[in-house]
C-alpha positions as CSV (number, residue, x, y, z in Angstrom):
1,X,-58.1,11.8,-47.1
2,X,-55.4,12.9,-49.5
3,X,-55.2,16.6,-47.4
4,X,-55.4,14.3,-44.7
5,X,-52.5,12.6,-45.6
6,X,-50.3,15.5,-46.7
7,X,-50.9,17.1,-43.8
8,X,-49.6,13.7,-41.7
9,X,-46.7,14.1,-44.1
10,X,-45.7,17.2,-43.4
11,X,-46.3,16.8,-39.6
12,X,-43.9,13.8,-39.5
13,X,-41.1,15.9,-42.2
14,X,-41.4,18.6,-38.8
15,X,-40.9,15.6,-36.3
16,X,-37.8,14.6,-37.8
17,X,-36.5,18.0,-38.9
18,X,-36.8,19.3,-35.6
19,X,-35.3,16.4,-34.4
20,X,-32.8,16.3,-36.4
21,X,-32.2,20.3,-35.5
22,X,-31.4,19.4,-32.0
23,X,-29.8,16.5,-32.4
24,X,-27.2,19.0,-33.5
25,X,-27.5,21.2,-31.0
26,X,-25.9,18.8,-28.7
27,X,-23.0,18.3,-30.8
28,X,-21.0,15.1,-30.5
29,X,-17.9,13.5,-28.5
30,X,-14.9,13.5,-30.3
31,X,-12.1,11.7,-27.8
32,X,-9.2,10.8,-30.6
33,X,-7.2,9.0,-27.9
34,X,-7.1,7.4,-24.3
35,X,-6.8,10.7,-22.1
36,X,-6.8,11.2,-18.4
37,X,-9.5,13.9,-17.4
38,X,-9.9,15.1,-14.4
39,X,-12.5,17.0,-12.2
40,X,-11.8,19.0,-9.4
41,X,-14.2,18.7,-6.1
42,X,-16.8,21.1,-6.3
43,X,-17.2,21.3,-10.0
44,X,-20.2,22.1,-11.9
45,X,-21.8,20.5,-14.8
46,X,-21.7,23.8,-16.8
47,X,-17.7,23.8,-15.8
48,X,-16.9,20.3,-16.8
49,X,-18.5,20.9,-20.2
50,X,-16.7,24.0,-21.0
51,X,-13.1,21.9,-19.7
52,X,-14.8,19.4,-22.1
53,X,-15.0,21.6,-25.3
54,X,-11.6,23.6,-24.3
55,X,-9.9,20.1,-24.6
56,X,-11.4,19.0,-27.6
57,X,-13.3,16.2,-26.2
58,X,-16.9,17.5,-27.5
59,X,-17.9,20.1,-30.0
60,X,-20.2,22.0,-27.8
61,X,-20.3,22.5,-24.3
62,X,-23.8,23.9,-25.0
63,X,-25.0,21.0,-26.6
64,X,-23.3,18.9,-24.3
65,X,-25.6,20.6,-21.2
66,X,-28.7,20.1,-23.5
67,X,-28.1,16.5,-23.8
68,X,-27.5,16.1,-20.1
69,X,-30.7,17.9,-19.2
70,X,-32.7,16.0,-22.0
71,X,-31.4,12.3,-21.6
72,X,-28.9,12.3,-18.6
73,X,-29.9,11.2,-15.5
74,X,-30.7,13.0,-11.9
75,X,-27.3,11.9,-10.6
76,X,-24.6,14.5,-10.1
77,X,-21.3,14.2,-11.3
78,X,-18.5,12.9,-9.1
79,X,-15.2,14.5,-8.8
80,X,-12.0,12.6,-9.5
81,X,-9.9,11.6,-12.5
82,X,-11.4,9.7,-15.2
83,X,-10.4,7.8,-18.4
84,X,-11.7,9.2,-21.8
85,X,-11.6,6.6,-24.8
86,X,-12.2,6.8,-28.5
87,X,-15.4,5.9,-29.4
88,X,-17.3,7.1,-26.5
89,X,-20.3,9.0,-26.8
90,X,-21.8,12.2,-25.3
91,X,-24.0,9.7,-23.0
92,X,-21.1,7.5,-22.2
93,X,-19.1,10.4,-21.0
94,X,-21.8,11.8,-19.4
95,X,-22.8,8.1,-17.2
96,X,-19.1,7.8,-16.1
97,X,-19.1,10.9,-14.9
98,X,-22.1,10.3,-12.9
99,X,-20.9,6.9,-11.6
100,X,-17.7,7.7,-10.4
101,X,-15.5,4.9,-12.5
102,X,-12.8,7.0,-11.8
103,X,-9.0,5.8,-12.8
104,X,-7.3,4.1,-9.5
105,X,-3.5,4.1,-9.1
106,X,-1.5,2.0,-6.8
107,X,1.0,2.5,-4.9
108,X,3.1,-0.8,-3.4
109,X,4.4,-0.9,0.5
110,X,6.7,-4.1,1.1
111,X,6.8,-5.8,4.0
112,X,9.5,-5.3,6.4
113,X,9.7,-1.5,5.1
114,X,10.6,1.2,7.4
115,X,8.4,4.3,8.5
116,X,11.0,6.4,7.0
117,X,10.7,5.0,3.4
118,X,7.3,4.6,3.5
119,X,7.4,8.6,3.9
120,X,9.9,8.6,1.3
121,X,7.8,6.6,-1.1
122,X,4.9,9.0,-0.3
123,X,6.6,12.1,-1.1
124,X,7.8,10.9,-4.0
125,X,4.8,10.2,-5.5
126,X,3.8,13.1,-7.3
127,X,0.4,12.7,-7.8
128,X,-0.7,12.9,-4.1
129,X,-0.8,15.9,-2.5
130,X,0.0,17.5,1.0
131,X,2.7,17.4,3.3
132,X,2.7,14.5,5.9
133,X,4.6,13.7,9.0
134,X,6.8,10.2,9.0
135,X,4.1,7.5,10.7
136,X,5.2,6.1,13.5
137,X,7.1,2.8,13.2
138,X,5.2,-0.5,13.0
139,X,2.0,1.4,12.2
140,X,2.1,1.4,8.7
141,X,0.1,-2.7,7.5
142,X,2.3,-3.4,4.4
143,X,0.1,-3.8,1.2
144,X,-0.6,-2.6,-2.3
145,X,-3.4,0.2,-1.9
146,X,-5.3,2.7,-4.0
147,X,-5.4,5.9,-4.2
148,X,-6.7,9.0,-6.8
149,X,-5.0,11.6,-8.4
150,X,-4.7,15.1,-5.9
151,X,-5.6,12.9,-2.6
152,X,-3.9,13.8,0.5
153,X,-0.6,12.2,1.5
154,X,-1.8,11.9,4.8
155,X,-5.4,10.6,4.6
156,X,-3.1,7.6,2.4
157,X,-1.2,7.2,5.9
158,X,-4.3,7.0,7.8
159,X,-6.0,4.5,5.4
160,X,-2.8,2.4,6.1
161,X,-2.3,2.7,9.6
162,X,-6.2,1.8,9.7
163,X,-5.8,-1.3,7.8
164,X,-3.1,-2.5,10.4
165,X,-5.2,-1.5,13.3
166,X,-8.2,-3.6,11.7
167,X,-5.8,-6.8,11.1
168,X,-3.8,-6.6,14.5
169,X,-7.2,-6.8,16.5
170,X,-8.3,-9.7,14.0
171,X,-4.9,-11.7,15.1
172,X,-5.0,-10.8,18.4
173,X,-8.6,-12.2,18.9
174,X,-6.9,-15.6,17.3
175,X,-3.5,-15.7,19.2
176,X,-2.5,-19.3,19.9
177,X,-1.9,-19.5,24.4
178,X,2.1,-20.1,23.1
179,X,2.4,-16.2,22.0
180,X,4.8,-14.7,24.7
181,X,3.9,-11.3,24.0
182,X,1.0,-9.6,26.2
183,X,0.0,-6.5,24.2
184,X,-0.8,-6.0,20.6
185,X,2.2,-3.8,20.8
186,X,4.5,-5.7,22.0
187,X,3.5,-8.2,19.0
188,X,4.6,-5.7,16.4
189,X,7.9,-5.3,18.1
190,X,8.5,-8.7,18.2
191,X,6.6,-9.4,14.7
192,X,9.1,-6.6,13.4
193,X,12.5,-8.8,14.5
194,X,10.9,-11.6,12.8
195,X,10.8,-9.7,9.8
196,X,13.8,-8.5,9.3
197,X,15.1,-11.5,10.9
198,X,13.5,-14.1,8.8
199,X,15.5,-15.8,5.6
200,X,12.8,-17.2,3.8
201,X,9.2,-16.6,4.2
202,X,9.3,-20.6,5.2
203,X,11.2,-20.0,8.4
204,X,8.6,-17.4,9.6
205,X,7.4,-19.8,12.0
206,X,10.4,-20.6,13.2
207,X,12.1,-17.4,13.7
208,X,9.4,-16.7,16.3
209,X,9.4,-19.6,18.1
210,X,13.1,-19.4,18.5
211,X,13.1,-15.0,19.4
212,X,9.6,-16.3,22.0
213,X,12.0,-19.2,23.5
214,X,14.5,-16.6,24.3
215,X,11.8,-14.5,25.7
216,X,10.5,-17.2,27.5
217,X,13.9,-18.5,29.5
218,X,15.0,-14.7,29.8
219,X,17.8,-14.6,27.0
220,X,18.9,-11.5,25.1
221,X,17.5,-11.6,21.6
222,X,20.6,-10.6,20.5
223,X,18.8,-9.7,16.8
224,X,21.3,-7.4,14.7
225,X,18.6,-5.5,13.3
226,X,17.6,-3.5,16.7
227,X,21.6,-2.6,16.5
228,X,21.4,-0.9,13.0
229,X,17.5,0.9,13.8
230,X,19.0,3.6,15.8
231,X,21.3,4.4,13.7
232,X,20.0,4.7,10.1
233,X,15.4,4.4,11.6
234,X,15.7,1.2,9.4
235,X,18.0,2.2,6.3
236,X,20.5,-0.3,5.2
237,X,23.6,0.2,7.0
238,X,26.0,-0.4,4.2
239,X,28.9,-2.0,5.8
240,X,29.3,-4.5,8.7
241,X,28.4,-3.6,12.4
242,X,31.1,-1.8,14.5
243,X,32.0,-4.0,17.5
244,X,31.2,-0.4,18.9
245,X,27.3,-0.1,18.1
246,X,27.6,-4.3,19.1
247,X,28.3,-2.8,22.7
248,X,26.2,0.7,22.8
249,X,23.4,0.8,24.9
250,X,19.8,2.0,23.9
251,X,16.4,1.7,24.1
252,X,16.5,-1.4,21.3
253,X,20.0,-3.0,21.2
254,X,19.1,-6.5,22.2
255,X,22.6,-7.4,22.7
256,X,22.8,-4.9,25.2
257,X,19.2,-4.8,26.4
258,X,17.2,-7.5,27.8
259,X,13.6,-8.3,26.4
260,X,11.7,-6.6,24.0
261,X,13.3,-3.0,22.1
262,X,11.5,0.3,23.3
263,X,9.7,0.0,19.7
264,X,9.3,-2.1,16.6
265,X,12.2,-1.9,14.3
266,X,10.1,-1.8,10.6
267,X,6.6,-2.5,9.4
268,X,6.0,-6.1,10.0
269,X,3.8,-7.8,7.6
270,X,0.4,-9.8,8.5
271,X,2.8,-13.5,8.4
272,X,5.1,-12.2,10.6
273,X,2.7,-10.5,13.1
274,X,0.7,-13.9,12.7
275,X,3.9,-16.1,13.3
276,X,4.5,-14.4,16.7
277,X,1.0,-14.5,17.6
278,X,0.9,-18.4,16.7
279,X,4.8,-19.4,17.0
280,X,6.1,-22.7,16.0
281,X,6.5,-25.0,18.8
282,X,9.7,-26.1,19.1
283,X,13.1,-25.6,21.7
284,X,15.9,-23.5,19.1
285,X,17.5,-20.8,20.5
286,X,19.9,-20.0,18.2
287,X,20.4,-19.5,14.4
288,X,22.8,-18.7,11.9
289,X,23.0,-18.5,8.2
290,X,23.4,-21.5,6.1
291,X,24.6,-19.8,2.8
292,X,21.9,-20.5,1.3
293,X,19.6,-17.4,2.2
294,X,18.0,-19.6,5.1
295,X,19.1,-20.2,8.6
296,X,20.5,-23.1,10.4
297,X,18.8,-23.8,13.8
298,X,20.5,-25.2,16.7
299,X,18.7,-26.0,20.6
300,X,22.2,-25.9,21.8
301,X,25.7,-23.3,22.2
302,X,27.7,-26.0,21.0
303,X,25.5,-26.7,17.6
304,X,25.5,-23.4,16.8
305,X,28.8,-23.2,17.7
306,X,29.4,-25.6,15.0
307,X,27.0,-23.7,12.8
308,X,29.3,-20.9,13.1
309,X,32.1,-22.8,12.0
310,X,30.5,-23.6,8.9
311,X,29.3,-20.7,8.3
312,X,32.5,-19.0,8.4
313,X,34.4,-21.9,6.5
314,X,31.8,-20.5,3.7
315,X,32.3,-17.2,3.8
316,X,36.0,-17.6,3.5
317,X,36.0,-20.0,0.5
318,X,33.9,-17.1,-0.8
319,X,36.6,-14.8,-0.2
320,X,34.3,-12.7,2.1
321,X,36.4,-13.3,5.0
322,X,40.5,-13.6,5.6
């Protein structure tokens, strides 16, 4: 019994020795801060544990690849970027990369922003990759989306002009039997005055009651914004409008141009393309600004004609008119 038990002994002293021998084989992690790791498509496992050692984030690449092959799973490793972290492990390291948590950045597009500095935003964001044509105006659904590190400008354009597809036949399906417009298109044209058009998101409704009235009856839209598109693509102008431009004519000038412009003028949001799908019922056909970032609304020339009046009376006790 006591050979017995020495012999147990010394099995057991083996067990744990040789354990202990390739524990530290493996190595260890040995992340000392938050840091940003990425991994190209295509990459191996052997690769990603040799950028893994290189960097200082394990001891042993080797021992790294033994670990994987004696405790990781069967899943591959998915390329992207990923967030390292103090205090992770070998296997912790190992499972994210196998999941795919990698780190998602954001990128913002406001509504009522023009196809030209949505382009301009792209470009500038230097983590994307890839050179992309401007999208086509009124494309482009405003919203915050997500994107990795080295993904294509242009598949970010695509997941954005998607999005707007995908709503615009949602509010189409719902479109209220008032909406004066008779093509999804011609809603984004119209949904694009609105936006630009539009004081306060309260007056949404409004705005594209009043722009469908003057649809409706046959008036000109007469909406400065379709004066300023062909000249800057939906820049700021910077000054006031020439009485010149007032009078040019063109495929969107709507003081010059009956009906709809030949395009949309921005990126209309999902409220605005929803207000002129669903307009307020009501018989305005004219608004001015009330000085307080809103619009006053008038169903007749001579209210807005007063309108006017007070409107200017403003501006000059402002000292932005003589």
């Amino acid at each position: 019994m006591r050979k017995l038990g020495i012999v147990v002994g010394l099995g057991l002293v083996a067990i744990v020795a040789g354990a202990a021998l390739i524990m530290s084989m493996m190595g260890r992690a040995e992340v000392e801060a938050k840091t940003p790791f990425l991994i190209p498509a295509g990459s191996s496992l052997t690769t990603v544990a040799r950028d893994l050692e290189t960097a200082g984030h394990i001891s042993s690449a080797d021992g790294f690849l033994i670990y994987a092959r004696v405790f990781g799973s069967s899943d591959p490793i998915q390329a992207g970027e990923f967030e390292l972290e103090p205090g992770m492990s070998q296997g912790d390291i190992l499972a994210m990369f196998q999941s795919g948590d990698v780190i998602r950045r954001f990128i913002t597009i406001p509504e009522g922003m023009p196809s030209v500095l949505v382009w301009e935003r792209l470009m500038a964001e230097e983590l994307l990759t890839g050179e992309a044509d401007v999208p086509l105006e009124g494309s482009v659904l405003p919203d915050t989306y997500s994107y990795e590190r080295g993904q294509s400008r242009q598949s970010l354009i695509n997941q954005m002009q998607e999005a707007m597809d995908l709503y615009l036949a949602k509010a189409w399906a719902e479109r209220s039997d008032r909406a004066v417009v008779s093509t999804m298109r011609e809603a984004v044209i119209l949904a694009s005055i609105v936006e630009k058009e539009t004081g306060t998101p309260e007056e949404r409704g409004t705005v594209a009651g009043l722009y469908s009235n003057r649809l409706r009856t046959g008036m000109m839209l007469q909406a400065d914004p379709t004066i300023i598109y062909p000249i800057t693509k939906g820049k700021p102008l910077g000054r006031r409008i020439r009485q010149s431009e007032i009078a040019a004519v063109n495929g969107y000038n709507t003081y010059t141009k009956l009906g709809l412009p030949d395009g949309p003028i921005t990126n209309p949001g999902r409220e605005s393309i929803a207000a002129v799908l669903n307009p307020e019922d009501h018989d305005y056909l004219f608004m001015v600004a009330d000085g307080t970032g809103g619009h006053e609304f008038n169903e007749t020339l001579e209210g807005h004609n007063e309108a006017v009046g007070r409107w200017f009376q403003l501006r000059r006790e402002r000292g932005e008119m003589d």
